[in-house]
Every structure is written in structure tokens, then in C-alpha cells.
Residue frames relative to the residue before (quaternion, step in Angstrom):
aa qw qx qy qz dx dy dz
X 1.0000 0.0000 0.0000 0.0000 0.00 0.00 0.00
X 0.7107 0.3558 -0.3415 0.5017 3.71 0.93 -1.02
X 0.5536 0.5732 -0.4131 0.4408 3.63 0.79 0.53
X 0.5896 0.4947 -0.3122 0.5569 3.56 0.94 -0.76
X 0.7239 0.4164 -0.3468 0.4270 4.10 0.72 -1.07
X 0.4719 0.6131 -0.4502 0.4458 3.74 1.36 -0.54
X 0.8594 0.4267 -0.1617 0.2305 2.99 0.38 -1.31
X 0.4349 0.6113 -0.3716 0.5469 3.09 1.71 -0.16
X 0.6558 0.5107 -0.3237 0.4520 3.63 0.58 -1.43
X 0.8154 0.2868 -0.2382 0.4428 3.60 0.37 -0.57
X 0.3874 0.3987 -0.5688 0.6062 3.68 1.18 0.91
X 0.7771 0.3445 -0.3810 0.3638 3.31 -0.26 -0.79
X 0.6619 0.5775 -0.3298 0.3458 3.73 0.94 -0.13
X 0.7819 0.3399 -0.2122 0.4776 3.17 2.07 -0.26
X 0.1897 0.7065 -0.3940 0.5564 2.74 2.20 0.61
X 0.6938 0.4815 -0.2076 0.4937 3.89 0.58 -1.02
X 0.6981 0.3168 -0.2550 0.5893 3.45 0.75 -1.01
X 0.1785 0.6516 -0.6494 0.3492 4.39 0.95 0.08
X 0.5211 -0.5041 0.6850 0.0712 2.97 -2.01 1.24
X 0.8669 0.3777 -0.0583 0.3199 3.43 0.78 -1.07
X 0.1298 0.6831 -0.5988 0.3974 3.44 1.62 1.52
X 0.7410 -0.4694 0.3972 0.2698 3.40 -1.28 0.54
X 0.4773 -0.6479 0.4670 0.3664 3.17 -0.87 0.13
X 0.4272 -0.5543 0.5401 0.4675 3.92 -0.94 0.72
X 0.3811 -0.5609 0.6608 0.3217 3.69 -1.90 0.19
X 0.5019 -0.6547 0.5273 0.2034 2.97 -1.18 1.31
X 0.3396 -0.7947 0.4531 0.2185 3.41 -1.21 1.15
X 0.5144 -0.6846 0.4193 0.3015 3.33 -1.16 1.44
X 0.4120 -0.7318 0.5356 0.0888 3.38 -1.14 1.33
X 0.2722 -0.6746 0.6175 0.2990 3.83 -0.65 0.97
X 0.2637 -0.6252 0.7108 0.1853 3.41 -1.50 1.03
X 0.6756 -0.4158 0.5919 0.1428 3.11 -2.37 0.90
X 0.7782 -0.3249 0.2144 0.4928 3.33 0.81 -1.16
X 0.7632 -0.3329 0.3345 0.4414 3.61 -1.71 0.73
X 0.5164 -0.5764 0.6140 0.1551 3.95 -1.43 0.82
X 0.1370 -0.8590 0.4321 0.2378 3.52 0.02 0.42
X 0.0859 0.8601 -0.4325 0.2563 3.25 -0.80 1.64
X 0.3518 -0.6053 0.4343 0.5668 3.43 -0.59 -0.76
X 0.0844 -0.8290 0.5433 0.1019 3.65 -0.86 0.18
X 0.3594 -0.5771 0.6539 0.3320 4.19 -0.81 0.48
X 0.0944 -0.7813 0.6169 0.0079 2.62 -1.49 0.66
X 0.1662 -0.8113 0.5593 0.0366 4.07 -0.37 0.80
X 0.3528 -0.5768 0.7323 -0.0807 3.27 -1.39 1.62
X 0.0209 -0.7355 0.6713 -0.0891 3.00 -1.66 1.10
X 0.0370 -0.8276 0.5314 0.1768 3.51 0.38 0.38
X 0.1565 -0.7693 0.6111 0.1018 3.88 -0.25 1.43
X 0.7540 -0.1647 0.0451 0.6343 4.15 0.55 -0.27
X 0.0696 -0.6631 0.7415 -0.0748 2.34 -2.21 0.75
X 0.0406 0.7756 -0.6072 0.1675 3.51 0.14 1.19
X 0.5823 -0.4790 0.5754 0.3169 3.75 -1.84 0.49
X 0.1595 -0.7770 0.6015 0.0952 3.04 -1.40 0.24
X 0.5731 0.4313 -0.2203 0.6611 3.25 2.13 -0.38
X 0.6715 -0.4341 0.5180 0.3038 3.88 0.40 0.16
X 0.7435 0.3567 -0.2693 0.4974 3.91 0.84 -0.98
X 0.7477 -0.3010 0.4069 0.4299 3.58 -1.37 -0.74
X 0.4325 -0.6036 0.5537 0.3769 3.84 -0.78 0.91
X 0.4808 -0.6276 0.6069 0.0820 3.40 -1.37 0.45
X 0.4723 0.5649 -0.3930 0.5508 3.21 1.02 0.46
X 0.5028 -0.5731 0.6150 0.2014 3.35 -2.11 0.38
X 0.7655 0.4448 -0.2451 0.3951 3.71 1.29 -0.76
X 0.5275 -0.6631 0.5097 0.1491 3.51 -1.15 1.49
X 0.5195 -0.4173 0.6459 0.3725 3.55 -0.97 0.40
X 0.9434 0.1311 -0.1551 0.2624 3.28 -1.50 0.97
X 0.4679 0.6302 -0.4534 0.4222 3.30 1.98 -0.04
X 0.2425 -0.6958 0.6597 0.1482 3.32 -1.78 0.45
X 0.0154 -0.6473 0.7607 -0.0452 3.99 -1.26 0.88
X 0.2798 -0.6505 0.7028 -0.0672 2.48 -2.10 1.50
X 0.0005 0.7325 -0.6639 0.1503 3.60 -0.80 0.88
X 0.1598 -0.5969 0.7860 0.0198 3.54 -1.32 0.85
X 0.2015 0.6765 -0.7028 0.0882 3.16 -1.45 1.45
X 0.5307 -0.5822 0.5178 0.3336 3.47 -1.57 0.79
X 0.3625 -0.5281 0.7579 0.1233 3.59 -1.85 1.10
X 0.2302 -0.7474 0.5850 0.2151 4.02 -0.98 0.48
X 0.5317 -0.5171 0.3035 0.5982 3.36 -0.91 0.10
X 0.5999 0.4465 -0.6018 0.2803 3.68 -0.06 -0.30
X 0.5572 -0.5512 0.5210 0.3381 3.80 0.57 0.16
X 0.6427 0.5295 -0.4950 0.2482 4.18 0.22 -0.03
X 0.6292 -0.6061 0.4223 0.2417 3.30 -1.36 0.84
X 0.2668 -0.6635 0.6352 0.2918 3.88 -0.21 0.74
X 0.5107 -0.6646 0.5088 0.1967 3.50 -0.72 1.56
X 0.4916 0.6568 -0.3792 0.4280 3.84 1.33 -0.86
X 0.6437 0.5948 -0.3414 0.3396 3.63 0.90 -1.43
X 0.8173 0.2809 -0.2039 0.4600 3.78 0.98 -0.45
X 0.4056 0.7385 -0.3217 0.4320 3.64 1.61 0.08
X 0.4535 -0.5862 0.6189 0.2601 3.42 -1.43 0.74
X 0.3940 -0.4837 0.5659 0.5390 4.11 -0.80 -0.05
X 0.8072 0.3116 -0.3949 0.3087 2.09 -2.11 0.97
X 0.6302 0.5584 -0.3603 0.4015 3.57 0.74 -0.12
X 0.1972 -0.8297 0.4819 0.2013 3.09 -0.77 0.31
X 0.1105 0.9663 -0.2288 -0.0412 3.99 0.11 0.46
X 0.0614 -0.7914 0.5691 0.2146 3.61 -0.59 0.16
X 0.7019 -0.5329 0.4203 0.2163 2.98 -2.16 0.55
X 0.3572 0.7741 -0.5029 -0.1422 3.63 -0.58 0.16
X 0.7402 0.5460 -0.1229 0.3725 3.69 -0.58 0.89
X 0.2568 0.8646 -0.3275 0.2815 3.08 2.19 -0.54
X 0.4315 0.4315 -0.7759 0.1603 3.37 -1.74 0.06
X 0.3046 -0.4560 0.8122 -0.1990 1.77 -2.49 1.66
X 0.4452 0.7603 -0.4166 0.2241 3.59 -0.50 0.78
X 0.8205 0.2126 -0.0389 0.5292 3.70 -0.30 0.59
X 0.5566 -0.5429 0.3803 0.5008 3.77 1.45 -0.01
X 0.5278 0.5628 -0.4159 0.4813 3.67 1.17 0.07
X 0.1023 0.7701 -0.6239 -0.0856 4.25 -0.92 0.03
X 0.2009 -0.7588 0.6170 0.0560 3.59 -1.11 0.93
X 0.0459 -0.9199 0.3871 0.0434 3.60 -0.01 0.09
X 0.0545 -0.7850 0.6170 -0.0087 3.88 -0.07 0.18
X 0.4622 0.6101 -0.6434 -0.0143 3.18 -1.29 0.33
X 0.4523 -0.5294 0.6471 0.3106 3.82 -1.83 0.82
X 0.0249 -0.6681 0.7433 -0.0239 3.52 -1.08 0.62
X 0.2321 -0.7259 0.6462 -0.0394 3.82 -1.39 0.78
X 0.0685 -0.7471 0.6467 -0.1375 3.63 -0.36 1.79
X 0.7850 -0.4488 0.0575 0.4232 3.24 -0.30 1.64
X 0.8483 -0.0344 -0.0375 0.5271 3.14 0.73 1.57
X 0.8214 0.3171 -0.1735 0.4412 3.18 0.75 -1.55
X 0.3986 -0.7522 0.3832 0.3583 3.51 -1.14 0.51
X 0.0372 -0.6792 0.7233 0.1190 3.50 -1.23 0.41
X 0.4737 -0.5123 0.7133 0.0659 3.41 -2.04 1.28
X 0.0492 -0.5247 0.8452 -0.0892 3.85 -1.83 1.45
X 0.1255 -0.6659 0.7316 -0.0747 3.31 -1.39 1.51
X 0.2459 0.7866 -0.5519 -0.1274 3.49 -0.10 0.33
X 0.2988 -0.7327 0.6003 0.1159 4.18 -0.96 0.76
X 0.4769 0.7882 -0.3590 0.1499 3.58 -0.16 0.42
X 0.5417 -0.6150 0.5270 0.2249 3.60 -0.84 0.38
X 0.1383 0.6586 -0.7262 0.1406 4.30 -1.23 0.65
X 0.4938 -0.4786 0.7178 0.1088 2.77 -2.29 1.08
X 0.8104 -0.1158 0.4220 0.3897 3.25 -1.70 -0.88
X 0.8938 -0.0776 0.1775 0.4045 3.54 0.59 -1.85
X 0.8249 -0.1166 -0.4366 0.3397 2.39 1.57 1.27
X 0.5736 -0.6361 0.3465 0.3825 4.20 -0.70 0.03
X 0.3924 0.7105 -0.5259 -0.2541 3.15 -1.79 -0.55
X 0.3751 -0.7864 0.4859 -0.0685 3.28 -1.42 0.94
X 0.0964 -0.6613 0.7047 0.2382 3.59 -1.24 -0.13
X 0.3926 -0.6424 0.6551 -0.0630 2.59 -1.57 1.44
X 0.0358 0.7847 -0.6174 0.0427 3.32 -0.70 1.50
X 0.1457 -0.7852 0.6001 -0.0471 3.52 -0.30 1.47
X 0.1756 -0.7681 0.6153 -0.0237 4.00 -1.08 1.17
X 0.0473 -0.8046 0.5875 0.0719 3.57 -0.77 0.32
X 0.1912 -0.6816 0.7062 0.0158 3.65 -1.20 1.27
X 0.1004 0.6396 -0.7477 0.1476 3.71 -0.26 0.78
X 0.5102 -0.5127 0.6267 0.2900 3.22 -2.01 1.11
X 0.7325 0.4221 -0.2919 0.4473 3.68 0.55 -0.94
X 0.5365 -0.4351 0.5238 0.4985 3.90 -1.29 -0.50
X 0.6977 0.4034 -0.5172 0.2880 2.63 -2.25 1.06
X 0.1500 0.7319 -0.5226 0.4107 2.95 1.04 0.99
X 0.2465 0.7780 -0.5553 0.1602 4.15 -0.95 0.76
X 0.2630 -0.7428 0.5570 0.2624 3.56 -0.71 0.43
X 0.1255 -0.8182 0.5577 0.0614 2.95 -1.44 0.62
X 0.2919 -0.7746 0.5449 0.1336 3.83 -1.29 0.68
X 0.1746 0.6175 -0.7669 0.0022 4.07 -0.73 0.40
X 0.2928 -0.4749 0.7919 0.2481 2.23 -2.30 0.16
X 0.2161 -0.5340 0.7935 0.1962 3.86 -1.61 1.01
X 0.1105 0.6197 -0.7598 -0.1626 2.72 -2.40 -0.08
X 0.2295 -0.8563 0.4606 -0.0447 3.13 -0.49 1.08
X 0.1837 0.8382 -0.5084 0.0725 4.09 -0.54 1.08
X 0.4857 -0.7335 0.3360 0.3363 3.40 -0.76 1.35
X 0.3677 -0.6863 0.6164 0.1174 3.44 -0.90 1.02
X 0.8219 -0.2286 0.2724 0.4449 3.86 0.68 -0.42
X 0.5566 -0.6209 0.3466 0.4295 3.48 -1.08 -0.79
X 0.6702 -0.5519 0.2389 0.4349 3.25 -1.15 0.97
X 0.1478 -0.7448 0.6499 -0.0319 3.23 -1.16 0.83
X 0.6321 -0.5997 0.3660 0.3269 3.71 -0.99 0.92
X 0.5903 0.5020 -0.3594 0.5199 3.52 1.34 -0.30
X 0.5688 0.5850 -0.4845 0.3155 3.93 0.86 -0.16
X 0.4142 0.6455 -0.6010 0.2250 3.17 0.17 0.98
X 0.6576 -0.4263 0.2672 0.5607 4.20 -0.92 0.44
X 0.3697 -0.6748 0.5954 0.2311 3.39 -0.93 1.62
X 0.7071 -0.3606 0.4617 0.3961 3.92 -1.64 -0.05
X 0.4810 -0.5970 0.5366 0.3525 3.80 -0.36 1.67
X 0.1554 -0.6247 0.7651 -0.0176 3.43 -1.70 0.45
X 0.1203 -0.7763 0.6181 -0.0291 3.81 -0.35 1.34
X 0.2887 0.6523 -0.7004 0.0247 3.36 -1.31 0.25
């Protein structure tokens, strides 16, 4: 009997020392910053409610989704366009990227009026995502807040076609 428990003890001891334990999962590494490339991007509008009582002023539907493939440069900055409604026109203030973490601000101006992009989100190397919280102050009605979620993965290198592909709803 004290031969049979040896012998177990010393399978199981080279069982342990086995070439053939799984491999460990490599640990995900927080990137500094976006891989320049081109990358698709996907829109989700999750809400969209008034905020004036009237109709939102906007073209996007609660629950619609757009796809768009733009190019990151090597300096690594976000084309402020990538989180905008058409038409808008915006700049950045306040940014950081750093550590896989991204905060984002920008004032953007739709014929005149002002609308606010918050974006809160998290990125690898190659690629991001975020919610996108977008406000509108219009002198007139239609004023409405809105919520997406982007996600964004690099597809390759920029290419002269990386410009916003034709929206794609469903």
C-alpha cells in the first residue's frame, strides 16, 4: 500500500513539472497612445431625449448605428470630426489620453449654435471605446442630449479612402 501512495505522489509531482500546463494569459498592456492607422469606427446612438420640450434637432434616431473608417496620424490626435454630428464644426479643449484611459472635450458650432462632445473611454494600441455625451444650447428649440457608444479598431494603414464611409443604419 505505502508503495502504491509513493507512487501516486511522484506522478502527481511530474504531472506539475508537465510541459503541457496551459499557457499563462498574457497580461494586457495599458497603451500611451492609439497605433497610427486607419481604423472603422461604429456609433450607437443609446438615447436621445429633448431637453427643450420640442423635437431634437438632430438627424440621429435612438438606436441607429454609423460606421466610418478614419486615419489616426502619427502624432496620435483624434480628428475632433470622429465624434461630431455633420456639420459641426469642433475643437478640442482639455484632452488626455494616457495609460489606456481617454477624456475628451470638445466645443463644436452647428450653424452658429453651440453643441458640447464629452467622450469617457478606455484604448489599447489599436483600438478604443467610449460614450459620447453630446448637449445642445440652441437660441431656438430643439435642444436634446444625447448618448453613443463608439468603438473603434485599426483596420490597417491609412489609405486615401479613410475618409467617413456611407452611414449604414440598422
Amino acid at each position: 500500500m505505502r508503495g502504491i501512495i509513493l507512487n501516486v505522489a511522484a506522478l502527481g509531482l511530474l504531472a506539475a513539472c508537465s510541459d503541457d500546463a496551459p499557457p499563462a494569459k498574457p497580461a494586457k498592456v495599458r497603451a500611451d497612445a492609439l497605433k497610427p492607422g486607419e481604423y472603422e469606427v461604429t456609433a450607437t446612438v443609446d438615447v436621445l431625449r429633448s431637453t427643450d420640450k420640442t423635437t431634437p434637432a438632430t438627424k440621429s434616431k435612438a438606436g441607429a448605428t454609423q460606421t466610418a473608417r478614419i486615419c489616426v496620424p502619427a502624432d496620435v490626435a483624434l480628428d475632433p470630426a470622429t465624434f461630431a454630428e455633420a456639420g459641426e464644426k469642433c475643437t478640442g479643449s482639455d484632452n488626455y489620453m494616457s495609460g489606456g484611459r481617454m477624456s475628451l472635450q470638445y466645443k463644436c458650432l452647428r450653424a452658429g449654435e453651440q453643441v458640447t462632445q464629452t467622450v469617457d473611454g478606455s484604448f489599447t494600441a489599436d483600438s478604443f471605446t467610449g460614450k459620447v455625451m453630446t448637449a445642445t444650447y440652441f437660441q431656438g428649440s430643439g435642444d436634446y442630449e444625447m448618448t453613443r457608444t463608439m468603438t473603434a479598431k485599426r483596420v490597417g494603414e491609412c489609405s486615401a479612402a479613410a475618409v467617413p464611409a456611407e452611414n449604414k443604419a440598422s
